[in-house]
C-alpha positions as CSV (number, residue, x, y, z in Angstrom):
1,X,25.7,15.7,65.6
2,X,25.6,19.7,64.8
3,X,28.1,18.9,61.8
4,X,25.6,16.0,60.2
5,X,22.5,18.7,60.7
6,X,24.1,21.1,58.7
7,X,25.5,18.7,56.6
8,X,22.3,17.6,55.5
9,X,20.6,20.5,54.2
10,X,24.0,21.4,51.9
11,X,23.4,17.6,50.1
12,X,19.8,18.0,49.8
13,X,20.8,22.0,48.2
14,X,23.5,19.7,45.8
15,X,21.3,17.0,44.9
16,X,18.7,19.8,43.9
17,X,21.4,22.1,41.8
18,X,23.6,19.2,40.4
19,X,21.2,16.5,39.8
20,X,19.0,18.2,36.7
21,X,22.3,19.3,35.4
22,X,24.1,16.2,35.4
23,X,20.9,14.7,34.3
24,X,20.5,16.7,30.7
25,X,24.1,16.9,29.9
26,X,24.3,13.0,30.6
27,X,21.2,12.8,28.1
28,X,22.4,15.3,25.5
29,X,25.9,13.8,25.3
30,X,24.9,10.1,25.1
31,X,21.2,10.1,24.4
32,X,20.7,12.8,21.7
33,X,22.8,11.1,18.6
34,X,20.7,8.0,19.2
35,X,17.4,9.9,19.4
36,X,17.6,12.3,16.3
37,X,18.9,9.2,14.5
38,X,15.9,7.0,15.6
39,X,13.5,9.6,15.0
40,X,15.1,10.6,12.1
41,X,14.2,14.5,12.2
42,X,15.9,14.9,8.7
43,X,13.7,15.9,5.7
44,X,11.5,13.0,4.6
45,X,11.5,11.3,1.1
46,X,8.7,11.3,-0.5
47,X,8.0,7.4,-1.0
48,X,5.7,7.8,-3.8
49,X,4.5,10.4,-6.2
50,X,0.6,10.4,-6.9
51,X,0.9,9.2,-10.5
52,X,2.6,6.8,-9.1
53,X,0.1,6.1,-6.3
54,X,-2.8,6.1,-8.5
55,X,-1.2,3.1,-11.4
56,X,-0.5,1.0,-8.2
57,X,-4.1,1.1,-6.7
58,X,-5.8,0.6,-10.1
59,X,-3.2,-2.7,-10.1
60,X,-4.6,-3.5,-6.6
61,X,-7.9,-3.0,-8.0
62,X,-7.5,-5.4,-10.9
63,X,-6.2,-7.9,-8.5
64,X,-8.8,-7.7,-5.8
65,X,-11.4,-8.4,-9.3
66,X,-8.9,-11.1,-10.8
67,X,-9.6,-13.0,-7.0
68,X,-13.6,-12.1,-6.9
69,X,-14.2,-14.1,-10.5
70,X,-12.0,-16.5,-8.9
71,X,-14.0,-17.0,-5.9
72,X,-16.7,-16.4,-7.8
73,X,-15.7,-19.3,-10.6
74,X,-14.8,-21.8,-7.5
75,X,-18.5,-21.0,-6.3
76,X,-20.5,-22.0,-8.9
77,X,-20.9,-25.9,-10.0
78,X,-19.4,-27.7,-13.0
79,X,-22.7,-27.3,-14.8
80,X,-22.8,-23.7,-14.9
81,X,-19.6,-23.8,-16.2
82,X,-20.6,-26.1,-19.1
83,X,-22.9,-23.7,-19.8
84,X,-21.3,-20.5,-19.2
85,X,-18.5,-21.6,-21.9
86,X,-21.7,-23.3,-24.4
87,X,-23.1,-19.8,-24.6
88,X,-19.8,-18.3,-25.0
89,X,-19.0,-20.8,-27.6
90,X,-22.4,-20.0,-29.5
91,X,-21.8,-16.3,-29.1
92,X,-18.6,-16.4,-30.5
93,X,-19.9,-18.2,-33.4
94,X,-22.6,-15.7,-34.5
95,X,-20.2,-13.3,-34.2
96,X,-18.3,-15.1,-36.5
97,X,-21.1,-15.6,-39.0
98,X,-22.2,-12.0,-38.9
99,X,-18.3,-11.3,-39.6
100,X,-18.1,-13.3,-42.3
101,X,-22.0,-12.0,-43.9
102,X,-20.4,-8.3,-43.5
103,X,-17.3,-9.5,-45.5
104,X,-19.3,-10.9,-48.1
105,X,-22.2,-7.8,-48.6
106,X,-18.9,-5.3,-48.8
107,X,-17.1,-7.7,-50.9
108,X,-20.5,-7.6,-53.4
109,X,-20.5,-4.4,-53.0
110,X,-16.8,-3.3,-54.1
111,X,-17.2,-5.2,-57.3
112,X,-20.2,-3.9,-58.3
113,X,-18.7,0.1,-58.1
């Protein structure tokens, strides 16, 4: 009975000296590969450059606009489209017609110097 008394105190003094040692070299031999490796402490690449940035968020941009008048086009009713691409028609026209008047006044105007 003496010799398990003073038994016990030695484990308790082995479990306290050897146990944190074993502990951290177990996890720096077996663990620390697969840590660094996961965590991947090695310089970073830069992913993208702001130039870069900047021409793909004006891309997102047009996109997100590009959907809106789409939503915005499956909103409105047939008739508003009629109309939308009348006016367009006529205003396309005048255009035209004040195209061709300019043509002519210069054309007038070049034979007459």
């Amino acid at each position: 009975m003496a010799k398990k008394k003073a038994f016990t105190p030695l484990l308790y003094l082995a479990y306290i000296v050897f146990l944190p040692w074993w502990i951290s070299l177990s996890f720096n031999k077996s663990l620390k590969s697969w840590i660094t490796n996961w965590w991947d402490t090695r310089q970073s690449e830069t992913f993208l450059n702001d130039i870069q940035e900047k021409s793909i968020l004006e891309q997102f941009i047009e996109v997100e606009e590009l959907f809106l008048l789409d939503e915005m086009i499956k909103e409105y009713p047939e008739t508003h489209l009629q109309k939308l691409r009348i006016g367009i028609q006529k205003e396309t026209h005048t255009l035209v017609s004040h195209q061709f008047s300019c043509n002519f006044i210069f054309h007038k105007c070049d034979h007459i110097l």
